[in-house]
BALOBA-1460 file (C-alpha; in Angstrom, 3 decimals):
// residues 62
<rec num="1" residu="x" x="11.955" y="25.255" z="8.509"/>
<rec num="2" residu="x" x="15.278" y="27.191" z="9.034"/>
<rec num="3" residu="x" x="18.871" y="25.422" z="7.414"/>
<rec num="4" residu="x" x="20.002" y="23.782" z="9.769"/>
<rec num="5" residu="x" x="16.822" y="21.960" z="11.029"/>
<rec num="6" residu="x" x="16.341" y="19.003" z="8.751"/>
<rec num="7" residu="x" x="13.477" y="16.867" z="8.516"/>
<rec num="8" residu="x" x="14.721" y="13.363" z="10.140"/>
<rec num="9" residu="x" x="12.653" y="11.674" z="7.863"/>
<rec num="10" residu="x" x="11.351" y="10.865" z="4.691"/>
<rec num="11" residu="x" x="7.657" y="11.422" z="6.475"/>
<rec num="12" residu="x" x="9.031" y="15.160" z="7.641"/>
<rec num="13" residu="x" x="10.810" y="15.459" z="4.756"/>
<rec num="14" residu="x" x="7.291" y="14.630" z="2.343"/>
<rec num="15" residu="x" x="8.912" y="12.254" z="0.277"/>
<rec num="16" residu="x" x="6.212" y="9.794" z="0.922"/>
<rec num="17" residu="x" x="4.649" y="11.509" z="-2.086"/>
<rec num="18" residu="x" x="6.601" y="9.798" z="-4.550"/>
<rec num="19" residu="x" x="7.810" y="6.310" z="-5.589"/>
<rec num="20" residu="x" x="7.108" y="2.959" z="-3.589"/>
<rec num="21" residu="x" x="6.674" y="4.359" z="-0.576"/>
<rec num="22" residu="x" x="3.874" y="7.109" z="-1.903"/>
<rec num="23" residu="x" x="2.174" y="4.230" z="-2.803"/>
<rec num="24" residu="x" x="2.173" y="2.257" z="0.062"/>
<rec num="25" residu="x" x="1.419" y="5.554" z="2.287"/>
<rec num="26" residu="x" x="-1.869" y="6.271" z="-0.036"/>
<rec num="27" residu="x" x="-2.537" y="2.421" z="-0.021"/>
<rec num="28" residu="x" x="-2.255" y="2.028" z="3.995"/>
<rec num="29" residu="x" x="-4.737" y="5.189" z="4.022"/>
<rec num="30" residu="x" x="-7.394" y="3.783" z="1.782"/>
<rec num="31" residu="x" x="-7.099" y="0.544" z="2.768"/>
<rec num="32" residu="x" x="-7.913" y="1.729" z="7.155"/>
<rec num="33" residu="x" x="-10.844" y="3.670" z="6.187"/>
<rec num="34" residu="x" x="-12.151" y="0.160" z="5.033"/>
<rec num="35" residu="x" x="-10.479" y="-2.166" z="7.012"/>
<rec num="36" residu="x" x="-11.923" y="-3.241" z="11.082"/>
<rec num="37" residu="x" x="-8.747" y="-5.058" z="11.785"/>
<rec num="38" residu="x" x="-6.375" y="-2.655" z="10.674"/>
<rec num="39" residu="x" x="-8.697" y="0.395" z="12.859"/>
<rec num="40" residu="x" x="-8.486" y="-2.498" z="15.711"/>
<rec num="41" residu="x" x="-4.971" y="-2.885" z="15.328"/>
<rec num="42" residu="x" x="-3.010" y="-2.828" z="11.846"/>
<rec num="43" residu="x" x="-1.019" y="-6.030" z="13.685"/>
<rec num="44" residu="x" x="-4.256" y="-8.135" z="13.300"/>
<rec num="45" residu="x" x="-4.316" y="-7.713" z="9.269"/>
<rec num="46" residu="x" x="-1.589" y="-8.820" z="6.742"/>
<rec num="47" residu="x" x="-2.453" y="-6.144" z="4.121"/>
<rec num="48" residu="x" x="-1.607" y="-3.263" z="7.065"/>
<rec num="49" residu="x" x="1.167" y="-5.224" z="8.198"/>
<rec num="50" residu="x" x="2.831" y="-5.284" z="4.709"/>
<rec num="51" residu="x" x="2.081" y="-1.408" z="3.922"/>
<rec num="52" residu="x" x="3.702" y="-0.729" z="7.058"/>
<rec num="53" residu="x" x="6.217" y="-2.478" z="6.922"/>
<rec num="54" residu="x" x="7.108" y="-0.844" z="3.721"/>
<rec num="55" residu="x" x="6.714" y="2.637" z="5.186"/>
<rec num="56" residu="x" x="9.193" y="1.480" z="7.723"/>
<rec num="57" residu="x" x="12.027" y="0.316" z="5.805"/>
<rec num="58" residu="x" x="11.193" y="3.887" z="3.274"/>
<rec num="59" residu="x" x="11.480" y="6.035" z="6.185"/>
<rec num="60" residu="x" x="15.005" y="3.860" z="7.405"/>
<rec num="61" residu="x" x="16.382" y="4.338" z="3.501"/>
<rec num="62" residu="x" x="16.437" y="1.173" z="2.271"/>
């Protein structure tokens, strides 16, 4: 990636590796390759909704 391309966000960037939102990446993974509802649609489960959601407001920079 040359300088002045930046990643535009913290998925680009990789910093779902670390802190809450790591977690909540690796979570949302494990939890789909278990989860019907959330392979359906992730709308149709609360668990996916929440990890999502989490994602979300990481990759906004709250």
């Amino acid at each position: 990636m040359s300088a002045d391309r930046r990643p535009s966000s913290p998925a680009a960037a990789g910093t779902y590796r670390e802190g809450p939102a790591g977690l909540a990446y690796r979570a949302l993974l494990e939890h789909t390759q278990m989860c019907e509802q959330c392979v359906d649609d992730v709308r149709g489960c609360a668990t996916g909704k929440v990890l999502v959601r989490i994602l979300r407001e990481a990759a906004r920079g709250r």
